[in-house]
C-alpha positions as CSV (number, residue, x, y, z in Angstrom):
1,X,52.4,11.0,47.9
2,X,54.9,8.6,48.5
3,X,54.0,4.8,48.8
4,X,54.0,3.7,52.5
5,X,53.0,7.1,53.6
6,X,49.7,6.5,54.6
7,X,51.0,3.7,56.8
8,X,53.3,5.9,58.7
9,X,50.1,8.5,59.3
10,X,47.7,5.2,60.3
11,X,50.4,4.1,63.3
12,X,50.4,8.1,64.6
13,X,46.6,8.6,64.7
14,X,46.5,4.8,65.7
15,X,48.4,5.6,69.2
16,X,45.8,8.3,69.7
17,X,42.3,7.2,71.0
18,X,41.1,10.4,71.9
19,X,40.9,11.4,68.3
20,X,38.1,9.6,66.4
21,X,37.2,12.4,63.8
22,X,41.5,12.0,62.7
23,X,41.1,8.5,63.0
24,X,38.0,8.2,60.3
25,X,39.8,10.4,57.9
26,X,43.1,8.5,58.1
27,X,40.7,4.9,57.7
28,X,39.7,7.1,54.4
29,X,42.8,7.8,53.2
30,X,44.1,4.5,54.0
31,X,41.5,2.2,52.4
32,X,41.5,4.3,49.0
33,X,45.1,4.2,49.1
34,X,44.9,0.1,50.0
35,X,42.6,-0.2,46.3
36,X,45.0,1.7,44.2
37,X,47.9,-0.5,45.5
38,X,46.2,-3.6,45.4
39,X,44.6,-2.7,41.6
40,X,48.5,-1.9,40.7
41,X,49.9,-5.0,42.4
42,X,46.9,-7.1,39.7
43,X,48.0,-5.4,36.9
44,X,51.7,-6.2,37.5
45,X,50.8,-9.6,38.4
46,X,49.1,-9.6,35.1
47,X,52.2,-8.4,33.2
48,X,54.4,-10.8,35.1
49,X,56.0,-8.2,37.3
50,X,56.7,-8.8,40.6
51,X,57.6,-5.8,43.3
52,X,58.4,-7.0,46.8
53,X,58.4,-3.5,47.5
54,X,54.5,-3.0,46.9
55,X,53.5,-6.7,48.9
56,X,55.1,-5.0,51.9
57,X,53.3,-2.0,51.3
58,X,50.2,-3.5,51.0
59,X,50.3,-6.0,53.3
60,X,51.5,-3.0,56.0
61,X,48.2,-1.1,54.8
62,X,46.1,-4.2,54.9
63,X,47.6,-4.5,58.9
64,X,46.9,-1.2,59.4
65,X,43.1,-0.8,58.3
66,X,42.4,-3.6,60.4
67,X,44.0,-2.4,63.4
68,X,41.8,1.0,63.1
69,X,38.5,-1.0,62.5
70,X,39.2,-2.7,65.8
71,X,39.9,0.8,67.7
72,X,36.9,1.8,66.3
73,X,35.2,-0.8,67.6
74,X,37.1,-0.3,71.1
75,X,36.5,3.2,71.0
76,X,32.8,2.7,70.2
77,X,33.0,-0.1,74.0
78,X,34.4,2.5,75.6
79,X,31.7,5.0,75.4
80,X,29.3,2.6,76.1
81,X,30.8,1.4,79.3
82,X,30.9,5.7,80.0
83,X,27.4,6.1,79.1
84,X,26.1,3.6,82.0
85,X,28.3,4.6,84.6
86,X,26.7,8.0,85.0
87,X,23.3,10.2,84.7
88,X,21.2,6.7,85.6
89,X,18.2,7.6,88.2
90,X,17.9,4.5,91.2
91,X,15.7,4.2,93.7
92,X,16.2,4.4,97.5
93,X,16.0,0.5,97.6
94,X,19.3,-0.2,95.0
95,X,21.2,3.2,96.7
96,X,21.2,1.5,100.0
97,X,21.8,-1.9,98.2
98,X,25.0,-0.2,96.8
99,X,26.3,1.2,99.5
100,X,25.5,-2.0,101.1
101,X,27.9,-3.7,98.7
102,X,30.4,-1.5,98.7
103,X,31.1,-2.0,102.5
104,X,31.0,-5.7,101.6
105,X,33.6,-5.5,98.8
106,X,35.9,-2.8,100.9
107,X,35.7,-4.4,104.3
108,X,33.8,-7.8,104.6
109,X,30.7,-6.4,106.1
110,X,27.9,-7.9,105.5
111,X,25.1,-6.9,108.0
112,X,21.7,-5.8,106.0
113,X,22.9,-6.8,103.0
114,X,20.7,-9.8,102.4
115,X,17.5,-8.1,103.0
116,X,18.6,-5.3,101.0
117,X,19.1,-7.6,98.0
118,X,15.0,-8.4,98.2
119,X,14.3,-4.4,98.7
120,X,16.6,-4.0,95.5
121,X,15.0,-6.8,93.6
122,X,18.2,-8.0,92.6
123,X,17.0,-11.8,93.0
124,X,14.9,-14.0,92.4
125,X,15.6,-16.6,94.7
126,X,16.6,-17.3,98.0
127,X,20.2,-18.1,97.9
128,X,22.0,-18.2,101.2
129,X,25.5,-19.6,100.6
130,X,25.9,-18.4,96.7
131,X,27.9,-15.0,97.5
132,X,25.7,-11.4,96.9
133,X,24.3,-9.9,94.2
134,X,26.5,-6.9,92.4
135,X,24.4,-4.1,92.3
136,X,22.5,-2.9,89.3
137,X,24.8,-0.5,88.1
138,X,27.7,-2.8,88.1
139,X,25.6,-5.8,86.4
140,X,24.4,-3.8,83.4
141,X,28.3,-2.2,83.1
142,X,29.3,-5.4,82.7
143,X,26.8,-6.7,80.5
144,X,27.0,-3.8,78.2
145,X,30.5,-3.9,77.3
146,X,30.2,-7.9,76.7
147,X,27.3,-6.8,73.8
148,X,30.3,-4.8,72.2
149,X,32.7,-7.2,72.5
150,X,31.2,-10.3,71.6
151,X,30.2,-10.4,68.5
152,X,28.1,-13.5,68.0
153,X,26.5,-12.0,71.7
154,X,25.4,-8.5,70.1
155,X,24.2,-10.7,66.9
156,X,22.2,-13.3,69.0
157,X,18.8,-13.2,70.1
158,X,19.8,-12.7,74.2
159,X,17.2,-13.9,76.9
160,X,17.3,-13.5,80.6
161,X,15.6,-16.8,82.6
162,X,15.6,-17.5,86.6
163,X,15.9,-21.1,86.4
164,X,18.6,-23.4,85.6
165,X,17.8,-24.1,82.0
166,X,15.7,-22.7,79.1
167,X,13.2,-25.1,76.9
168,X,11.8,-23.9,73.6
169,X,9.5,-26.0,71.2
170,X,10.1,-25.2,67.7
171,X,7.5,-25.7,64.9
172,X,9.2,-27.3,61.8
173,X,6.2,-27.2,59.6
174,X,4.6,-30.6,58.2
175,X,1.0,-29.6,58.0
176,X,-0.5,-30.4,54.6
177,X,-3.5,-29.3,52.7
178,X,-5.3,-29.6,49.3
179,X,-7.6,-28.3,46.8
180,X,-11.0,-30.1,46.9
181,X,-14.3,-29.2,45.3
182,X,-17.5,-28.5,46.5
183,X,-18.7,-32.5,47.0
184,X,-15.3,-33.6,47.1
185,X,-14.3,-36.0,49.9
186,X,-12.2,-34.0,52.7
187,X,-9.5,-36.3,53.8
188,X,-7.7,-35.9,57.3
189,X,-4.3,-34.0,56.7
190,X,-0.7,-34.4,58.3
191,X,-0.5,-32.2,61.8
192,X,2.6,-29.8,62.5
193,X,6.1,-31.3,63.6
194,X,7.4,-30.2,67.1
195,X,11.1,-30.3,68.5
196,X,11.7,-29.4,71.9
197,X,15.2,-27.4,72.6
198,X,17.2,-27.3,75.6
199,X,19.5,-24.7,76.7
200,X,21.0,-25.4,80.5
201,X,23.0,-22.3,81.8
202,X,26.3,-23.0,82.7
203,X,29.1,-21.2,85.5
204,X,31.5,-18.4,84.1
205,X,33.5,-17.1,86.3
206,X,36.7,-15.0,87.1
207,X,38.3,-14.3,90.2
208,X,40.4,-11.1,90.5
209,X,42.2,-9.8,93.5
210,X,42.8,-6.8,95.1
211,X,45.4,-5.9,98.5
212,X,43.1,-4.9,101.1
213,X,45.1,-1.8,100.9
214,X,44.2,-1.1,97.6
215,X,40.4,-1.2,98.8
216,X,41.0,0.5,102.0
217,X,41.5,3.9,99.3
218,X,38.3,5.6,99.5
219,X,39.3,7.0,96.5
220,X,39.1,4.0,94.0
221,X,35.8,3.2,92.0
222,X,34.6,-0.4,93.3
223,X,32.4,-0.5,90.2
224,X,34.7,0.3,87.5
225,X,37.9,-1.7,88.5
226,X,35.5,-5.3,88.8
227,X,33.7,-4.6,85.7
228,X,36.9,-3.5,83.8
229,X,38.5,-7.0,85.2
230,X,35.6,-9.0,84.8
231,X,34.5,-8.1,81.9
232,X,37.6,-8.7,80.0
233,X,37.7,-12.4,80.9
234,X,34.2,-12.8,80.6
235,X,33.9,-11.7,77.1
236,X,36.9,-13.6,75.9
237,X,35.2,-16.9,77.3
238,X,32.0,-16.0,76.1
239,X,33.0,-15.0,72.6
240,X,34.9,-18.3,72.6
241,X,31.9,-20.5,73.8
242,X,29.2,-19.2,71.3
243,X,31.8,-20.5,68.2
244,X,33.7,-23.7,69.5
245,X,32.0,-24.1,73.1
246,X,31.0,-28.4,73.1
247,X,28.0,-27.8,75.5
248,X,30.2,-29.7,78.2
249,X,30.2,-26.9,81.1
250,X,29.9,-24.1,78.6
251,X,27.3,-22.8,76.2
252,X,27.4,-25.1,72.5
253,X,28.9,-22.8,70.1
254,X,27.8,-22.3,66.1
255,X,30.4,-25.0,64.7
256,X,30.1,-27.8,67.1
257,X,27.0,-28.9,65.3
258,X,26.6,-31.5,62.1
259,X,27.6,-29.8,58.9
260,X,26.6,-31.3,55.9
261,X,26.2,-29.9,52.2
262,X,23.6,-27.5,51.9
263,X,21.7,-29.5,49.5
264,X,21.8,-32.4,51.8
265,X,20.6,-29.8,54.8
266,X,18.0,-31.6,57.1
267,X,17.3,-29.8,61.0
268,X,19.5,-30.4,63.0
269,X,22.8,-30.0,61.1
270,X,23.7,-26.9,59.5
271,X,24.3,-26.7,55.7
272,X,27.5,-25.6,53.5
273,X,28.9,-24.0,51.0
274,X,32.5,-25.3,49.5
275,X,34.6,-22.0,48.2
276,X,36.3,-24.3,45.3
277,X,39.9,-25.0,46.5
278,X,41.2,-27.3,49.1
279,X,42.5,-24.8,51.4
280,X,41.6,-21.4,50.1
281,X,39.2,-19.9,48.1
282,X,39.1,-20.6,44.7
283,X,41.3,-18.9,42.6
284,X,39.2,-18.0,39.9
285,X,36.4,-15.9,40.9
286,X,36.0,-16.6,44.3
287,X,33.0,-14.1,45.2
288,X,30.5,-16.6,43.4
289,X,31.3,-18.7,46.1
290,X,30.5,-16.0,48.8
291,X,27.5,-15.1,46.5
292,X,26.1,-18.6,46.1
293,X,26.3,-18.8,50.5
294,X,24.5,-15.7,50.9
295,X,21.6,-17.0,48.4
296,X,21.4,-20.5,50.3
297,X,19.4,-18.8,52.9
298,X,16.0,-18.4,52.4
299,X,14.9,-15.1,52.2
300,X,13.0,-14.3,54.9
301,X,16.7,-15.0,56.8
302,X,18.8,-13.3,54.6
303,X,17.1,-9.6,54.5
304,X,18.5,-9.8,58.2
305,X,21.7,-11.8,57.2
306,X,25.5,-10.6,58.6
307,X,29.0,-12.4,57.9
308,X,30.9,-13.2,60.8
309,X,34.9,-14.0,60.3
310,X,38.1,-12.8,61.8
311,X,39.9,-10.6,60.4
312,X,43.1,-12.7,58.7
313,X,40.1,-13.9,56.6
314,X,38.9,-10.2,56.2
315,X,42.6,-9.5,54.6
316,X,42.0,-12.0,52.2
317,X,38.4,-11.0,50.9
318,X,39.4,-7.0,51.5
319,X,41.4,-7.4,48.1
320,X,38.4,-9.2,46.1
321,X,36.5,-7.7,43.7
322,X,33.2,-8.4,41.7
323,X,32.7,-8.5,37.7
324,X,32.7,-4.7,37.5
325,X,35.8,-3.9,39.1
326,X,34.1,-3.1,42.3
327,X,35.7,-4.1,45.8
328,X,33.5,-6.3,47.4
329,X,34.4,-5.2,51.2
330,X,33.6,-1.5,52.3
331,X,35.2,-0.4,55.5
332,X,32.6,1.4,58.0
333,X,33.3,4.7,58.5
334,X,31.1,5.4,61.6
335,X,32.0,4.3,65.1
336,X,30.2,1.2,65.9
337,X,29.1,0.5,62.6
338,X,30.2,-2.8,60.9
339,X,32.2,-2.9,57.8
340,X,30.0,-4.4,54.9
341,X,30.3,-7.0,52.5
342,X,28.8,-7.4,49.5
343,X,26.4,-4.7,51.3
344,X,25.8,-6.9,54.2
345,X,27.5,-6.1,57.5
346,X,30.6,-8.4,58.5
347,X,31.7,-8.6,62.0
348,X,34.7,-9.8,63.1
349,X,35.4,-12.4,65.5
350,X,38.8,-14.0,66.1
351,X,37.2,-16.9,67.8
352,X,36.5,-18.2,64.0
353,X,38.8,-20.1,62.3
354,X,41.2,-19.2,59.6
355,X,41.2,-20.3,55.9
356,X,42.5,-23.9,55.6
357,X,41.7,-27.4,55.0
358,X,38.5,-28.4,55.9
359,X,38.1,-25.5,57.9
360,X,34.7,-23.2,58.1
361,X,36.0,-19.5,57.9
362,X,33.2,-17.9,57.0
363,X,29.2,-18.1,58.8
364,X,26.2,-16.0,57.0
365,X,23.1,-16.1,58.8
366,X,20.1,-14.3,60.8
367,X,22.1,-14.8,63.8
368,X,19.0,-13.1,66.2
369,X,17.1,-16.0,64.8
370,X,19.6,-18.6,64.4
371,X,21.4,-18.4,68.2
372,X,19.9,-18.1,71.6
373,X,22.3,-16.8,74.6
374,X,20.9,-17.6,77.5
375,X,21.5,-15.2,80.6
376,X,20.6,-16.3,84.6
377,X,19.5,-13.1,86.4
378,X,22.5,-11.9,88.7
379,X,25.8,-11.7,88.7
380,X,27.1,-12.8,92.4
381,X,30.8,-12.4,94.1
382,X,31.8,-14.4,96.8
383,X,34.6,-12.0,98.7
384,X,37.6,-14.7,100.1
385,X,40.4,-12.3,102.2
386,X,41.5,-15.8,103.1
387,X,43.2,-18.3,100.5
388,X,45.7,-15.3,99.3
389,X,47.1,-13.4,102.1
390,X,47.5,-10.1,101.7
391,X,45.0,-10.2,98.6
392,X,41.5,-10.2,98.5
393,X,40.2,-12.5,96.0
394,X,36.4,-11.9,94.5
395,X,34.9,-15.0,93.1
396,X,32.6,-13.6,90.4
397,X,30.3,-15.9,88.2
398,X,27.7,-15.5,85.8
399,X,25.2,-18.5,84.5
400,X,25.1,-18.2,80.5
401,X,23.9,-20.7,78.2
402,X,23.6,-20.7,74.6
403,X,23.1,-22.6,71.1
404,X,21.5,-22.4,67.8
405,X,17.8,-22.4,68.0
406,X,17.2,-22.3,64.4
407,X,19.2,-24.4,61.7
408,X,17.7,-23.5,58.7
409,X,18.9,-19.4,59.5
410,X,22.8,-19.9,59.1
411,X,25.1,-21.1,57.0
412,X,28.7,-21.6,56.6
413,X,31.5,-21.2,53.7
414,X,33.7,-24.5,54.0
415,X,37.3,-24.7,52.5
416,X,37.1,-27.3,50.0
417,X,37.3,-28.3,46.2
């Protein structure tokens, strides 16, 4: 087999979507090709060879792998966006509510469709001037595809309120105790520490637009062209928020919070792990590092514990290897799956930052225990056929909060010596 001809099969079966059986066989093919490169490209290193020739190869395969996990995981949104749009059983109540709607979005009328709302129960609020509801079907379309796509919103714990904000009290421990005997003196011990939590929802929104011509066509699925639009914008904000989000207007995302060295950790800060290098990960054996964060959860986090990184920083640990010769990254070879590292699974989010100075590339926690999303029942769209003649703009917003809710469940790897 020549060198770069898995590379040339990955682009072909790449470009075909429809294929997922091909494209698992040519992620096979080009992984274990990937590991004999790389192990070549070590021992020539090692010899003091040096083959421009096999970089590019391997650096097109490391491309390449990567751009199949990610159509794996689009191909894996994708059927979940199919599976809700079809074979659901509604009610008479959310029918009429739909149909309702539909009018709305086509043609601006609204008659019946505030009272249908109530029949629906698609709020839980009187809410006169804040746009209408979207039907069922269309919420939990939308919703479904941002659990795919958002990958620190499938890992969090995800909670749906009706009101403004969300409080939680959190129990830190502190209560003492002691061995006494039978006529020993029983003295009062310390009681339990509580923290109270906030998480206030804040207003996502899009606004796409459509020619009332285009709606006009009885033809075109109302549904699936706003959730398709929406969605997309949504879950690029969202994924954003949950990782770098200040608080300010948007949910507080995992690195906005104190960091300090894990064996310096108090609540209320999250603890570190340096990799060994200023800007990189050490250069001699940098797994311990990824080792040493995975043990500086406690345990009862890490049986439940998942990487999340994006995936420049996945083509950097793809080539590392333990003390046995053993790669340390597997790809997944099941749609949906994550890949797994050192047997726990990583997911990839580009919203995390790449290796560099001072930078935090790498999270490992209980993410269902460590972050909270917060989600206000109802999506609502305000339908404006006025500020952009001949379009028709739909105001769509969602009220999401989020933050961590427990500090001792994740950890991050920080670039440093």
């Amino acid at each position: 087999m020549k060198r770069n001809s898995p590379v040339r099969g990955i682009q072909r079966v790449y470009a075909d979507a429809t294929n997922p059986t091909a494209l698992v066989i040519e992620l096979q093919k080009a992984w274990a090709e990937f590991k004999t490169q790389n192990d070549a490209q070590i021992a020539e290193i090692k010899a003091g060879i040096t083959d421009p020739t096999r970089e590019t190869t391997l650096q097109n395969l490391n491309s390449a792998v990567t751009a199949m996990q990610a159509q794996m995981t689009d191909i894996a949104v994708k059927a979940a966006a199919f599976e809700m749009g079809g074979g659901s059983k509604v009610d008479k109540d959310v029918e009429a509510h739909a149909k309702a709607f539909n009018q709305f979005f086509r043609k601006g009328v609204d008659a019946g469709l505030r009272d249908l709302e109530v029949q629906a129960r698609l709020t839980t609020q009187s809410d006169p001037d804040g746009g209408f509801v979207v039907p069922y079907e269309m919420e939990q379309a939308i919703d479904r595809v941002l659990g795919k796509m958002s990958a620190m919103r499938s890992l969090a714990t995800v909670r749906p309120i009706g009101a403004s904000n969300y409080k939680k009290i959190v129990n830190k421990g502190g209560t003492s105790s002691g061995w006494v005997g039978e006529s020993g003196t029983r003295s009062e011990t310390n009681t339990p520490s509580l923290v109270g939590l906030d998480f206030p929802v804040m207003e996502l929104y899009a606004q796409p637009a459509a020619t009332q011509t285009m709606l006009d066509d009885g033809s075109m699925n109302i549904e699936s062209w706003l959730a398709d639009e929406v969605s997309i914008e949504f879950s690029e904000q969202e994924g954003d928020a949950f990782i770098n989000g200040n608080g300010v207007s948007k949910p507080r995302g995992i690195l906005s919070y104190d960091m300090v060295a894990n064996a310096s950790y108090v609540w209320g800060k999250t603890g570190y792990i340096k990799t060994g290098a200023a800007a990189d990960f050490a250069s001699t054996a940098p797994t311990d590092n990824l080792i040493d964060l995975i043990h500086s959860l406690k345990r009862g986090y890490r049986q439940n514990g998942s990487f999340v990184l994006n995936d420049l920083t996945v083509s950097k640990i793809r080539k590392f290897k333990d003390v046995d010769g053993q790669y340390l990254w597997q790809p997944s070879m099941q749609m949906g799956e994550p890949s797994r590292l050192l047997g726990y699974p990583a997911e990839t989010d580009d919203n995390m930052p790449d290796v560099g100075a001072n930078a935090y590339p790498v999270a490992f926690g209980d993410f269902k225990r460590a972050y909270l999303v917060i989600d206000r029942i109802g999506i609502r769209v305000l339908r404006d056929p006025f500020t952009s003649k001949p379009n028709v703009l739909f105001y769509t917003t969602k009220r999401v909060g989020g933050g961590i809710q427990n500090f001792e469940a994740i950890k991050f790897l920080k670039c440093a010596a």
